[in-house]
N, C-alpha and C positions, 0 to 999 in steps of 0.2 A: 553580576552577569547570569541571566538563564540560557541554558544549554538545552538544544530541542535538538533530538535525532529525528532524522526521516526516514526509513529504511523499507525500502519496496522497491518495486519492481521496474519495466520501461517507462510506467508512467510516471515513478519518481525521479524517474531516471532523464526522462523526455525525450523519449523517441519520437521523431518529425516523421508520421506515415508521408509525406510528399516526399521526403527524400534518404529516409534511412538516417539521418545525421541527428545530432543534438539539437534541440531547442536550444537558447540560449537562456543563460541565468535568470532575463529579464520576461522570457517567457514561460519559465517552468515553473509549478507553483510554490515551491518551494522558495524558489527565489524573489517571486513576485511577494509572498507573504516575509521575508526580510525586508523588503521596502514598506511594508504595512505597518508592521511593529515596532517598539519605541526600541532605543539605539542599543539599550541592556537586555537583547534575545540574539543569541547566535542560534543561527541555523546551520544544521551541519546534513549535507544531503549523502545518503546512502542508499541510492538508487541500482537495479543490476537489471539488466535486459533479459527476460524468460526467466526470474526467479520466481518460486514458488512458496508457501508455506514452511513444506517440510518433506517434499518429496523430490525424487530424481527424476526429470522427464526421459531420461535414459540414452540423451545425447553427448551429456556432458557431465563433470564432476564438480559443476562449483552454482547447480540452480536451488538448491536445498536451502532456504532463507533458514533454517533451526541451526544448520552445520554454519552458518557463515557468521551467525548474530552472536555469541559469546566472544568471537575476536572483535567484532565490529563494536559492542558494547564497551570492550575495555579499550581498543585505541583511543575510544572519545571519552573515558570516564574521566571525570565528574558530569553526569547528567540529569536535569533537572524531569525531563519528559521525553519518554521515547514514542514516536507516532508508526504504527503499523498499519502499512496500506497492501494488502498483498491478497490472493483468492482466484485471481483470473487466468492466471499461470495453472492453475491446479484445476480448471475447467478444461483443458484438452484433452481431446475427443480419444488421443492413443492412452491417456494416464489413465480414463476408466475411474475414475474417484468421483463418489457420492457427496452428499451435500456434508453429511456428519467426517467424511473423511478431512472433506477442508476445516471444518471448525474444530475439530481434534488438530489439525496443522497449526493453524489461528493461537488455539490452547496452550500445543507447546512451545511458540515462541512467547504467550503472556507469560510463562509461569518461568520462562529463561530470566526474563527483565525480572522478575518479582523474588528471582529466587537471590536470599541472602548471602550465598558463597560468591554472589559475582562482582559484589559492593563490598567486601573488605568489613563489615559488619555495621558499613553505616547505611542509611535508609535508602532502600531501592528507588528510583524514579518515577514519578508516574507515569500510567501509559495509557491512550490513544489510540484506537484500534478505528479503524474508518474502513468500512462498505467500499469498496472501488463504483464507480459508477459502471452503470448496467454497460454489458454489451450490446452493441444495435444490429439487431438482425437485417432490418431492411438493408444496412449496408454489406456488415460481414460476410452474408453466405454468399455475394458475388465477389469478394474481394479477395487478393491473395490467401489472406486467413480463413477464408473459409472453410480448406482441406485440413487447416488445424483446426477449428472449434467447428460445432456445430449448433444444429438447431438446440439440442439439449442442454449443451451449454448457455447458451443464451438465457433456457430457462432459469438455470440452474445463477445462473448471475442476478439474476432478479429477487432471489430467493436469500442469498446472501446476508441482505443487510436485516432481517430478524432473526437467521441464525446466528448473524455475530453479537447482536444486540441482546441477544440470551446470554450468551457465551459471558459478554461483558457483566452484566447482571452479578453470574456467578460469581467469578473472578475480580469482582469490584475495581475494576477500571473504566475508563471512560470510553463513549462510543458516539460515532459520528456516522452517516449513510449519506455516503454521497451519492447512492443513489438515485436520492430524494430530489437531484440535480437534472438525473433524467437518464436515455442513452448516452454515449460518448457521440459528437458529433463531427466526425472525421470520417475522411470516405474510407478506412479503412474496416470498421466497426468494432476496434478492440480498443486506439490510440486516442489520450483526448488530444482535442485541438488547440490551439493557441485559448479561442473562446473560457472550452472547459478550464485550462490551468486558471484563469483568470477568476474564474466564478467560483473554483475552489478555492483559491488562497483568499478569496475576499468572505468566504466562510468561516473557514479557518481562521480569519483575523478575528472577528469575534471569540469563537471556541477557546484557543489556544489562552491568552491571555485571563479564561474566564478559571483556567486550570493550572497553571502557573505564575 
């Protein structure tokens, strides 16, 4: 059996912008990409609404993905591939964080997963770092979210997936941009849609497999 963490944010998580609730299993990608894959891949979803990198958006004590991922790592150990989708959280407009701020975030949740004391001294897992897809400006700046991100953000999302694509380089892990997907196409401009989860885990069904 191969063990694949997923561990991000609402979009891992599946926040419905229509109604505040969950996607369902069958529409998150996560879950959707369990139905893609042969029957020896568990997917284990570690999704949190407004988590971030490695920073505190200053509302709450539990959106800091770096404080939350060394317990998350061990409740699920043994794992074959951890996939880190996480950056858009770290794009609002109160946080004030630069592009290098998030890839130093990025950094030190690879270097959690890589670091040897968290595996008992046997081989770390590979990891997955994947570009969240862009924010979509035409819809965000009139949408709820708008008072949280802004224009700059949006740039700054676009920007992402060759800063992590460096990142990974260094740190010799694998990298994905889903980006390359496009905006998110939800009227909200932050949340994917049913569409988006679709067209990612049908990516991912490729990738994942190509690495485990």
């Amino acid at each position: 059996m191969k063990h694949i963490l997923f561990f991000g944010d609402s979009n891992t998580w599946g926040f419905d912008p229509r109604t505040g609730a969950r996607y369902p299993a069958s529409v998150r990608y996560p879950g959707l990409l369990r139905t893609m894959l042969p029957a020896d891949y568990e997917i284990i979803e570690a999704g949190l609404n407004g988590r971030t990198t490695a920073y505190s958006d200053g509302y709450d004590g539990w959106s800091s993905g770096s404080e939350a991922l060394p317990m998350v790592l061990k409740t699920h150990d043994p794992l074959d591939l951890v996939v880190l989708m996480l950056g858009t959280n770290d794009l609002k407009t109160r946080l004030g964080l630069t592009l290098d701020d998030v890839v130093k975030g990025m950094r030190r949740l690879v270097n959690i997963v890589h670091s040897p004391g968290m595996w008992n001294l046997r081989h770390a897992p590979r990891v997955l770092v994947i570009a969240p897809m862009h924010l979509n400006g035409e819809t965000l700046l009139h949408s709820p979210f708008g008072d949280v991100f802004g224009a700059r953000s949006v740039d700054l999302s676009r920007r992402l997936g060759s800063a992590f694509e460096a990142l990974c380089t260094a740190e010799k892990c694998c990298f994905f941009d889903a980006g390359q997907l496009g905006p998110v196409t939800s009227s909200d401009g932050v949340h994917m849609s049913p569409a988006d989860h679709r067209r990612l885990a049908e990516m991912l069904a490729h990738i994942v497999p190509s690495i485990v």
